[in-house]
mmCIF file of the N, C-alpha and C atoms, coordinates in Angstrom:
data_MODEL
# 
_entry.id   MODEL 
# 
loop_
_atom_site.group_PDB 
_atom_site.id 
_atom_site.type_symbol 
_atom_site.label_atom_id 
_atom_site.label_alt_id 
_atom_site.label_comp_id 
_atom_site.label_asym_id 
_atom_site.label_entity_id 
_atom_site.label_seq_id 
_atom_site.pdbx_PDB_ins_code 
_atom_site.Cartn_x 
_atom_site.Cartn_y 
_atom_site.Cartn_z 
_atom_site.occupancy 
_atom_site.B_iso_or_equiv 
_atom_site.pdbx_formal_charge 
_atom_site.auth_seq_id 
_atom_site.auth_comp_id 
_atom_site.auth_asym_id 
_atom_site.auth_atom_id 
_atom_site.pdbx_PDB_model_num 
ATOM 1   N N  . UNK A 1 1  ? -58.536 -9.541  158.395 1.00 0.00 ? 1  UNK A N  1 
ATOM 2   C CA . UNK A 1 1  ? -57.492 -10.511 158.516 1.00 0.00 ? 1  UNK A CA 1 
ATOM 3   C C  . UNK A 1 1  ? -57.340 -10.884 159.990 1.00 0.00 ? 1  UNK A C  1 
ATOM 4   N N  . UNK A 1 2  ? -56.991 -12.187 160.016 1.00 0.00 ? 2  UNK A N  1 
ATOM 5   C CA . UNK A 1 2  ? -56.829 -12.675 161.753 1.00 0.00 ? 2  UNK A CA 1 
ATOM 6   C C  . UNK A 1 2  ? -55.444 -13.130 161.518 1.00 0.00 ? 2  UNK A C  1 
ATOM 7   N N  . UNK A 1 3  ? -54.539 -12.517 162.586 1.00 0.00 ? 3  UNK A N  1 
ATOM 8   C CA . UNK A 1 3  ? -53.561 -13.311 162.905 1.00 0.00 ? 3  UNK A CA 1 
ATOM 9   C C  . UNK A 1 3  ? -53.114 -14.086 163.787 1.00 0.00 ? 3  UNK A C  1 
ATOM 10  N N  . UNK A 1 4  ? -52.997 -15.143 163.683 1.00 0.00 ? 4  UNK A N  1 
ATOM 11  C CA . UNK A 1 4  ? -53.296 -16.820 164.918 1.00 0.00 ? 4  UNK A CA 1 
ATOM 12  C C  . UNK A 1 4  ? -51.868 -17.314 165.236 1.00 0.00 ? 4  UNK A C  1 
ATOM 13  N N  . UNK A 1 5  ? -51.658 -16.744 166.027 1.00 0.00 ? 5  UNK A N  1 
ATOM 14  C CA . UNK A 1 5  ? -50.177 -17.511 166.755 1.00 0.00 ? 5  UNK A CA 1 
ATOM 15  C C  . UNK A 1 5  ? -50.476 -18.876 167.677 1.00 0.00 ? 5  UNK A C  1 
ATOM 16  N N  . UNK A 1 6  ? -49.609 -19.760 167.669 1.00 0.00 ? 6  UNK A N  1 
ATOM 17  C CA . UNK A 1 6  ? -50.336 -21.163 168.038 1.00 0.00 ? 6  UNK A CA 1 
ATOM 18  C C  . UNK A 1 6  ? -49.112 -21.827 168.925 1.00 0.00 ? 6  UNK A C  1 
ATOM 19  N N  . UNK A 1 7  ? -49.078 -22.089 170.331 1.00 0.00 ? 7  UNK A N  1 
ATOM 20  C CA . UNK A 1 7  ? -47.781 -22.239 170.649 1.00 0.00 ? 7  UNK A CA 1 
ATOM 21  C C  . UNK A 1 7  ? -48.086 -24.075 170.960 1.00 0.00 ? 7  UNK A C  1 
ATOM 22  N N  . UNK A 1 8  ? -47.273 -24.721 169.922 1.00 0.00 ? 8  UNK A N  1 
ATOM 23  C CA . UNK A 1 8  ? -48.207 -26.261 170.324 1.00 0.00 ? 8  UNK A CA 1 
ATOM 24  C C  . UNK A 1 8  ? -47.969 -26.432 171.710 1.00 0.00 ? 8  UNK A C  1 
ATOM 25  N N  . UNK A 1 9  ? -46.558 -26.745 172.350 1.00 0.00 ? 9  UNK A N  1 
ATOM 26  C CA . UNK A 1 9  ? -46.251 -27.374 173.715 1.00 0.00 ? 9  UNK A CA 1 
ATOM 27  C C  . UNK A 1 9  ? -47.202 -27.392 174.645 1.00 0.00 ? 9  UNK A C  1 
ATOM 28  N N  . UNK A 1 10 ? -48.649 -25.810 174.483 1.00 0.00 ? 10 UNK A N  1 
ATOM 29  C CA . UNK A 1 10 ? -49.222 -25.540 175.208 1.00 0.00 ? 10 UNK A CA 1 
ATOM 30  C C  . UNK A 1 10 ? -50.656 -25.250 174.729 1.00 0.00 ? 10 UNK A C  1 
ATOM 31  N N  . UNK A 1 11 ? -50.722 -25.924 173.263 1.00 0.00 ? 11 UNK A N  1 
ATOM 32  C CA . UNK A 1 11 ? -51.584 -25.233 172.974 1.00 0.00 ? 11 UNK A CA 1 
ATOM 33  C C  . UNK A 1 11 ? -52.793 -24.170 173.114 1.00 0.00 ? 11 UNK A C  1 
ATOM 34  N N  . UNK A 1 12 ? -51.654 -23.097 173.647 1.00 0.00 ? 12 UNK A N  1 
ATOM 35  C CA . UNK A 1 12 ? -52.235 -21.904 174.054 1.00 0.00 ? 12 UNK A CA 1 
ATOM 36  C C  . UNK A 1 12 ? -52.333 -21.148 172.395 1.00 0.00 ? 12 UNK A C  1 
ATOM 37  N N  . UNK A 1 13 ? -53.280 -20.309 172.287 1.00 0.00 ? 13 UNK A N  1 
ATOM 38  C CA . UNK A 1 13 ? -53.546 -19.732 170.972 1.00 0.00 ? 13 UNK A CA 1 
ATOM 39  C C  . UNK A 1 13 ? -53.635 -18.183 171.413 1.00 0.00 ? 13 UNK A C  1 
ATOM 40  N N  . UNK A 1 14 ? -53.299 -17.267 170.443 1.00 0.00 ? 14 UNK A N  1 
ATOM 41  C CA . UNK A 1 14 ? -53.771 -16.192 170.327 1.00 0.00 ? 14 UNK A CA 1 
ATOM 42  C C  . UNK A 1 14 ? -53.751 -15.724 168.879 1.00 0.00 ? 14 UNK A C  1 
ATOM 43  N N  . UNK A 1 15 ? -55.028 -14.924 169.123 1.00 0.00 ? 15 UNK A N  1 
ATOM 44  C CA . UNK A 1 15 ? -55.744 -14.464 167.703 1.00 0.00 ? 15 UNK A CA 1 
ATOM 45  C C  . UNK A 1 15 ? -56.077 -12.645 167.635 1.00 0.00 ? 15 UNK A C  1 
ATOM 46  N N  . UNK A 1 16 ? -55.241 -12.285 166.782 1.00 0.00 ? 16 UNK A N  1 
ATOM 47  C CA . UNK A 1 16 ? -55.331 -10.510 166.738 1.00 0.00 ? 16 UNK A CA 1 
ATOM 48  C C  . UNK A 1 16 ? -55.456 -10.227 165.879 1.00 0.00 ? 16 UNK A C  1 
ATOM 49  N N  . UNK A 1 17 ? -57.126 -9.386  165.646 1.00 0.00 ? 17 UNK A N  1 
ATOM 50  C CA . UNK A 1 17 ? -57.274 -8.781  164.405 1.00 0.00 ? 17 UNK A CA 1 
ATOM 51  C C  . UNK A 1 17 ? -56.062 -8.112  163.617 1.00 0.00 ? 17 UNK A C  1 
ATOM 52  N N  . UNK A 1 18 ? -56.268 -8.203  162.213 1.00 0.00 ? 18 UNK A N  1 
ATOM 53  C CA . UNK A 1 18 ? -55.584 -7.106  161.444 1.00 0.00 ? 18 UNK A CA 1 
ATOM 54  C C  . UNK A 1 18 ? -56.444 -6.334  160.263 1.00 0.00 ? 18 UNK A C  1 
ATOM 55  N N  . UNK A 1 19 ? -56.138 -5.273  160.206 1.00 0.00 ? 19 UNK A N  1 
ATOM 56  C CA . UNK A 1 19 ? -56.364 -4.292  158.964 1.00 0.00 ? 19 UNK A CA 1 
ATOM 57  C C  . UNK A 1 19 ? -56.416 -5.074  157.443 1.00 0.00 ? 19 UNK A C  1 
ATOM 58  N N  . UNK A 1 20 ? -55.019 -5.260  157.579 1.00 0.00 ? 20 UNK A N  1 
ATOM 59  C CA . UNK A 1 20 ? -54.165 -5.476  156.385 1.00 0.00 ? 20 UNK A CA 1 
ATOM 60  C C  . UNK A 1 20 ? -53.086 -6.020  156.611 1.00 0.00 ? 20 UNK A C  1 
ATOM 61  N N  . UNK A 1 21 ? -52.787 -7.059  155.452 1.00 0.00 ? 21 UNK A N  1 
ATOM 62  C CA . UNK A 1 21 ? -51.619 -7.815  155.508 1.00 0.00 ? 21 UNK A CA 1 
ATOM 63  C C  . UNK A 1 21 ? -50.265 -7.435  155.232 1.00 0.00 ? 21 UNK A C  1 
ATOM 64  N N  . UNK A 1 22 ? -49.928 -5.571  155.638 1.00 0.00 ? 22 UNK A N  1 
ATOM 65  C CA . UNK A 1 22 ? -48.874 -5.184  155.277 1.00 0.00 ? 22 UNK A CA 1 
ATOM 66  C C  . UNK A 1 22 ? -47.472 -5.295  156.583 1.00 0.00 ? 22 UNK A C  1 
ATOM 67  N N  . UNK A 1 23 ? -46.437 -5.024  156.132 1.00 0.00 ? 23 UNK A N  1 
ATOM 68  C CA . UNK A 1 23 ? -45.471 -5.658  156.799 1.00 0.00 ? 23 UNK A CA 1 
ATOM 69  C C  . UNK A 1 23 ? -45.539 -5.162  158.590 1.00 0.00 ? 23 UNK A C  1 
ATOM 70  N N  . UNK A 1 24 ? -45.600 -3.599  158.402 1.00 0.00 ? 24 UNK A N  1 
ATOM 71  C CA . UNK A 1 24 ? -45.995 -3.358  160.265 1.00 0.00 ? 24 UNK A CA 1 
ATOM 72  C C  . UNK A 1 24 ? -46.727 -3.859  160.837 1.00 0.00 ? 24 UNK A C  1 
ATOM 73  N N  . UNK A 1 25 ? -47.988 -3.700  160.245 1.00 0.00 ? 25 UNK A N  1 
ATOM 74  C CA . UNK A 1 25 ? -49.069 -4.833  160.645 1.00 0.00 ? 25 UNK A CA 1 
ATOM 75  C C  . UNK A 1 25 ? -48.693 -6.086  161.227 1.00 0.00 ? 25 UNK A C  1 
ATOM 76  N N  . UNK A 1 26 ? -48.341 -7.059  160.416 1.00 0.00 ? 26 UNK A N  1 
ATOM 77  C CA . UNK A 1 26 ? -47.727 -8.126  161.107 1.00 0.00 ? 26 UNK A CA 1 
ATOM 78  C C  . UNK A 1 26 ? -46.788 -8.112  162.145 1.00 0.00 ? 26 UNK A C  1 
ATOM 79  N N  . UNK A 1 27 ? -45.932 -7.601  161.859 1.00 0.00 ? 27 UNK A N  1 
ATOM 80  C CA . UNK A 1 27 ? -44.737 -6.849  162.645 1.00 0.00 ? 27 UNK A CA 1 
ATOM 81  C C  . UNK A 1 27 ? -45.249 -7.080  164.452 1.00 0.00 ? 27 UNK A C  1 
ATOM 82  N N  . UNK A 1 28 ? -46.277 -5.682  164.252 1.00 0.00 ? 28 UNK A N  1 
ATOM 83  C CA . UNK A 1 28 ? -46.996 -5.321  165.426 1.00 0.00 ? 28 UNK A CA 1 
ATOM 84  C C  . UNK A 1 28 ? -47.356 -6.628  166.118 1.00 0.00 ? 28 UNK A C  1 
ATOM 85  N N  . UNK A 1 29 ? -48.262 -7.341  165.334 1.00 0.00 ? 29 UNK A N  1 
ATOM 86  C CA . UNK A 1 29 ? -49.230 -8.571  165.937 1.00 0.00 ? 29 UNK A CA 1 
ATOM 87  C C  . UNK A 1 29 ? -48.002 -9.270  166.365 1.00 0.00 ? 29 UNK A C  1 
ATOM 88  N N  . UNK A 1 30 ? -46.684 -9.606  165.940 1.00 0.00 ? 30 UNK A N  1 
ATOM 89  C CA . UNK A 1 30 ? -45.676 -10.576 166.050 1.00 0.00 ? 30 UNK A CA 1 
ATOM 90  C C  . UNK A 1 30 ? -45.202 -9.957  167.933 1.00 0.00 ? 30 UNK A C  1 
ATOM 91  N N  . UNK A 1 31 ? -45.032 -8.768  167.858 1.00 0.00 ? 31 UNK A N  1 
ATOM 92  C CA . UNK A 1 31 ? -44.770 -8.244  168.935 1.00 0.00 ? 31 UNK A CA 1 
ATOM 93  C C  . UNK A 1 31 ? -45.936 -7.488  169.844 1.00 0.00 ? 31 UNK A C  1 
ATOM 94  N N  . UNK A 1 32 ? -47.250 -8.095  169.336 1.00 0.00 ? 32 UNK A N  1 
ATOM 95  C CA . UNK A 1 32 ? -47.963 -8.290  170.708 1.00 0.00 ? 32 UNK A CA 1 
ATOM 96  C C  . UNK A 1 32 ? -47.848 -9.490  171.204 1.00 0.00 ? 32 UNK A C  1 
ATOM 97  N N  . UNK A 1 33 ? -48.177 -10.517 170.426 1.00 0.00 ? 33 UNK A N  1 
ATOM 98  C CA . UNK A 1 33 ? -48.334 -11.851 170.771 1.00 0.00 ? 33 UNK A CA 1 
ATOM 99  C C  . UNK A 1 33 ? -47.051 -12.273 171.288 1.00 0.00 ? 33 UNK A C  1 
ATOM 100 N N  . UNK A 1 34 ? -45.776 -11.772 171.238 1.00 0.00 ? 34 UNK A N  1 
ATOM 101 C CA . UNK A 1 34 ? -44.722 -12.302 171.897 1.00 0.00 ? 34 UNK A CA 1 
ATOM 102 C C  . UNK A 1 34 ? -44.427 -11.335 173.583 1.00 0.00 ? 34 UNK A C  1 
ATOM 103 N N  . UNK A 1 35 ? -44.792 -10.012 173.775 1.00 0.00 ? 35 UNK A N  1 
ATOM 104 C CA . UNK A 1 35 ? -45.625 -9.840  174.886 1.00 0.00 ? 35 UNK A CA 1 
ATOM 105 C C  . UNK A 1 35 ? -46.719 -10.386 175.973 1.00 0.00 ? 35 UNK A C  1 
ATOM 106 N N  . UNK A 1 36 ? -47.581 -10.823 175.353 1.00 0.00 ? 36 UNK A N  1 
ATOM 107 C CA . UNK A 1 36 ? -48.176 -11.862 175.921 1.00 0.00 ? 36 UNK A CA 1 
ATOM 108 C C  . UNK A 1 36 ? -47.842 -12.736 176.508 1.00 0.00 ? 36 UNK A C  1 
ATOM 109 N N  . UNK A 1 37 ? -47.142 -13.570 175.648 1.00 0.00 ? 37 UNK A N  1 
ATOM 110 C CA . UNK A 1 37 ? -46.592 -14.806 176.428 1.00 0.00 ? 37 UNK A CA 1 
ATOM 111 C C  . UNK A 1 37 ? -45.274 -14.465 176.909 1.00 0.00 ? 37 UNK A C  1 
ATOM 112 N N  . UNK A 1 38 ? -44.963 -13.419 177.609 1.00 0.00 ? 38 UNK A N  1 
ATOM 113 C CA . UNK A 1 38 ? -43.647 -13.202 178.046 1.00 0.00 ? 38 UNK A CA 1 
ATOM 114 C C  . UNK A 1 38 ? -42.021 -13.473 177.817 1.00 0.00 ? 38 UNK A C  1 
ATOM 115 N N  . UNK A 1 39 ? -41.884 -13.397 175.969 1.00 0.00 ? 39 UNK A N  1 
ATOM 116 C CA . UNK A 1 39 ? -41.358 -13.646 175.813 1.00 0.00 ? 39 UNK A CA 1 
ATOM 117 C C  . UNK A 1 39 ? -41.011 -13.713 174.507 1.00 0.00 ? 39 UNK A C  1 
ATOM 118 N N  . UNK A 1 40 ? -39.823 -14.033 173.616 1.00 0.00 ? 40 UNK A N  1 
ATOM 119 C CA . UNK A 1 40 ? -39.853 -15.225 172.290 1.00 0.00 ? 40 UNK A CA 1 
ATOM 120 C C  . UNK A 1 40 ? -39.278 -16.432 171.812 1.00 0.00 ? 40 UNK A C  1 
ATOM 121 N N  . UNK A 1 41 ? -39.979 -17.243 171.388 1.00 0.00 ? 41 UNK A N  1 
ATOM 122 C CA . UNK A 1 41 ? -39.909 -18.528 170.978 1.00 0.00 ? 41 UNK A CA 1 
ATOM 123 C C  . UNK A 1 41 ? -38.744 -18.795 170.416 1.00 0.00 ? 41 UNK A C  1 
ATOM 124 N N  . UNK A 1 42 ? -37.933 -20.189 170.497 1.00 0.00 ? 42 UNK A N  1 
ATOM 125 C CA . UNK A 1 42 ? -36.381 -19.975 169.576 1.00 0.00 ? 42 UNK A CA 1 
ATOM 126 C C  . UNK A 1 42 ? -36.973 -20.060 167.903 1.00 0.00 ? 42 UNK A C  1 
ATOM 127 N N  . UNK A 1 43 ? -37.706 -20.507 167.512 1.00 0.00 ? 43 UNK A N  1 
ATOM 128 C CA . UNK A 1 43 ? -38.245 -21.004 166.528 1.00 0.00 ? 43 UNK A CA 1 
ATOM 129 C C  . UNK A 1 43 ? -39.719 -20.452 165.966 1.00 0.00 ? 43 UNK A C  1 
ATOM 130 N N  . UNK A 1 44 ? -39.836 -19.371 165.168 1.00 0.00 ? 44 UNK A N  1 
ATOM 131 C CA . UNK A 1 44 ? -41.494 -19.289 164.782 1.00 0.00 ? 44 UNK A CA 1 
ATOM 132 C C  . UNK A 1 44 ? -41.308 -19.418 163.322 1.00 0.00 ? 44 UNK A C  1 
ATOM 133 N N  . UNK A 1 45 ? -42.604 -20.028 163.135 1.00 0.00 ? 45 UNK A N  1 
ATOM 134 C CA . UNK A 1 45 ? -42.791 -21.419 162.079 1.00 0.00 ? 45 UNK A CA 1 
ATOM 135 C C  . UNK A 1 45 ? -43.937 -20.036 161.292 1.00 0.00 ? 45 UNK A C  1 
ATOM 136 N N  . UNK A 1 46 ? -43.717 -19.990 160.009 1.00 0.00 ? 46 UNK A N  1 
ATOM 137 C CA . UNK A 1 46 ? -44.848 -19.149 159.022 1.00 0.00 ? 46 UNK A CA 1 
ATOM 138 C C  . UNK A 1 46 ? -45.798 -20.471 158.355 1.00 0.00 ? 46 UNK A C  1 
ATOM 139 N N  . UNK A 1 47 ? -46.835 -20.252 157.913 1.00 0.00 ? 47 UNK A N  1 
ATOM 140 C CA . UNK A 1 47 ? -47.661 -20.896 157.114 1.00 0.00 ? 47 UNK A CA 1 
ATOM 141 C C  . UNK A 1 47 ? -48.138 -20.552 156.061 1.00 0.00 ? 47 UNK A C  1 
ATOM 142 N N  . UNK A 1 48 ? -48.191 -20.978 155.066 1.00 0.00 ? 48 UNK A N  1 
ATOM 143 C CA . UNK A 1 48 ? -47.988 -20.802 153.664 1.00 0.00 ? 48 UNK A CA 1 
ATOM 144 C C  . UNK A 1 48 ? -50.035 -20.523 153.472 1.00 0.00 ? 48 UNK A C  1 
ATOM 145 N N  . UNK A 1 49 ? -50.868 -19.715 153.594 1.00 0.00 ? 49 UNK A N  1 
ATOM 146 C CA . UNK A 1 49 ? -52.516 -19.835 153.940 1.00 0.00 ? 49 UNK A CA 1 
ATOM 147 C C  . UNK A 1 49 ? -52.667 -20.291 152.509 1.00 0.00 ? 49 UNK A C  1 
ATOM 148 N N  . UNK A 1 50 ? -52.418 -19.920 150.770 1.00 0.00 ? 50 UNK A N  1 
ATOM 149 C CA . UNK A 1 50 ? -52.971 -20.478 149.977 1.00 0.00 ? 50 UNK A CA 1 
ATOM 150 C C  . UNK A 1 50 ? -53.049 -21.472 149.949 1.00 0.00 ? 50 UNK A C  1 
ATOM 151 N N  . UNK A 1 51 ? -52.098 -22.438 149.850 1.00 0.00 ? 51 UNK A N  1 
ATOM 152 C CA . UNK A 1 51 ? -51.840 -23.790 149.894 1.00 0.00 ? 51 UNK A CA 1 
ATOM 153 C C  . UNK A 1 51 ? -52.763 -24.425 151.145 1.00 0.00 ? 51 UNK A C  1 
ATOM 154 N N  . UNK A 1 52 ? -53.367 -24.269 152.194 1.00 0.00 ? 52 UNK A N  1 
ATOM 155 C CA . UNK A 1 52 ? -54.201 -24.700 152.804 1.00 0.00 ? 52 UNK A CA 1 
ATOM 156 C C  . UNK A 1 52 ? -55.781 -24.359 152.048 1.00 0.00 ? 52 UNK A C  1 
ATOM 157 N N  . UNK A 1 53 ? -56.104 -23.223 151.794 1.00 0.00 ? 53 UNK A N  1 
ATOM 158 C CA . UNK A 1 53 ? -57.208 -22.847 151.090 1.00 0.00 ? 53 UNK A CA 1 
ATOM 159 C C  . UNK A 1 53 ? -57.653 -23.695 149.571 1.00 0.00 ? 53 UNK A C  1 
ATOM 160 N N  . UNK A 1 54 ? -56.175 -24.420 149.147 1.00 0.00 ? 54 UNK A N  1 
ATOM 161 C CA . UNK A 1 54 ? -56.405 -25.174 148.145 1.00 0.00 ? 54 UNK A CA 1 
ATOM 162 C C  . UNK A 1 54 ? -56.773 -26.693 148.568 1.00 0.00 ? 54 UNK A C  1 
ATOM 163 N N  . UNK A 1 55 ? -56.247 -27.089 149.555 1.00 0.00 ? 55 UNK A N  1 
ATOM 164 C CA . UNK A 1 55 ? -56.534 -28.248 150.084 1.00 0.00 ? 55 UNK A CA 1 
ATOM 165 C C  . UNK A 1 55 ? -57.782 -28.188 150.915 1.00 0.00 ? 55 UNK A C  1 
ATOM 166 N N  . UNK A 1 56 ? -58.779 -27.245 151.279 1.00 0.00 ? 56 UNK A N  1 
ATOM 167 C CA . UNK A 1 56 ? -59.457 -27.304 151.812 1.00 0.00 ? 56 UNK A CA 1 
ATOM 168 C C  . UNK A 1 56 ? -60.956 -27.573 150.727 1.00 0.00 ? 56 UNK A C  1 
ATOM 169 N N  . UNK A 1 57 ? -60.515 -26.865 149.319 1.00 0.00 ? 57 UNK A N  1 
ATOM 170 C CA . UNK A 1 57 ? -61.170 -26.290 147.993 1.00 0.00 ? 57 UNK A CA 1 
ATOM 171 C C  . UNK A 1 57 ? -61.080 -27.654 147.421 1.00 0.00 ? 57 UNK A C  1 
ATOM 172 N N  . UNK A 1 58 ? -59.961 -28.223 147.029 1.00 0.00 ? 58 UNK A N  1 
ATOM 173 C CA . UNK A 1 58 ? -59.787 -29.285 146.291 1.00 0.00 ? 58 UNK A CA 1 
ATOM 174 C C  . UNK A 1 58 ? -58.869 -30.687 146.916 1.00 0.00 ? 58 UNK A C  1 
ATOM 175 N N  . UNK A 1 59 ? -59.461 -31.288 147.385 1.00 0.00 ? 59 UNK A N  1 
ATOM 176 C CA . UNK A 1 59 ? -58.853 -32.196 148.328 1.00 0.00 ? 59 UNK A CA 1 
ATOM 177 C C  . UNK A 1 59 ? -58.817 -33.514 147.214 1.00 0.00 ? 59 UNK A C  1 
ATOM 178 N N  . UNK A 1 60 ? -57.076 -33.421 147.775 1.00 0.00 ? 60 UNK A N  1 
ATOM 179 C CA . UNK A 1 60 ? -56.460 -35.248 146.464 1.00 0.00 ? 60 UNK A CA 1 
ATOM 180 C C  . UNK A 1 60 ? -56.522 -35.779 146.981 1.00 0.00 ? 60 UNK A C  1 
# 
């Protein structure tokens, strides 16, 4: 699993492996990647991945 934090204003990206999609896991990656950029965002936005995987699979 990759987890891709995407900050548009700057489109600066960061991408941190994961194990598994269980809740520390994320957790962790949420609070590396907000380390990184010194800080946290007022606003972090989730993305729904099936619903892209379907539009990528079956495009209307």
């Amino acid at each position: 699993m990759l987890f891709v934090a995407w900050l548009a204003y700057s489109r600066f990206r960061i991408v941190i492996p994961l194990r598994d999609k269980t809740m520390p896991s994320v957790f962790a990656a949420l609070d590396r990647s907000f380390r990184l950029i010194n800080g946290v965002p007022t606003y972090v936005l989730t993305d729904y991945v099936p619903r892209n995987i379907i539009r990528l699979l079956c495009p209307a």
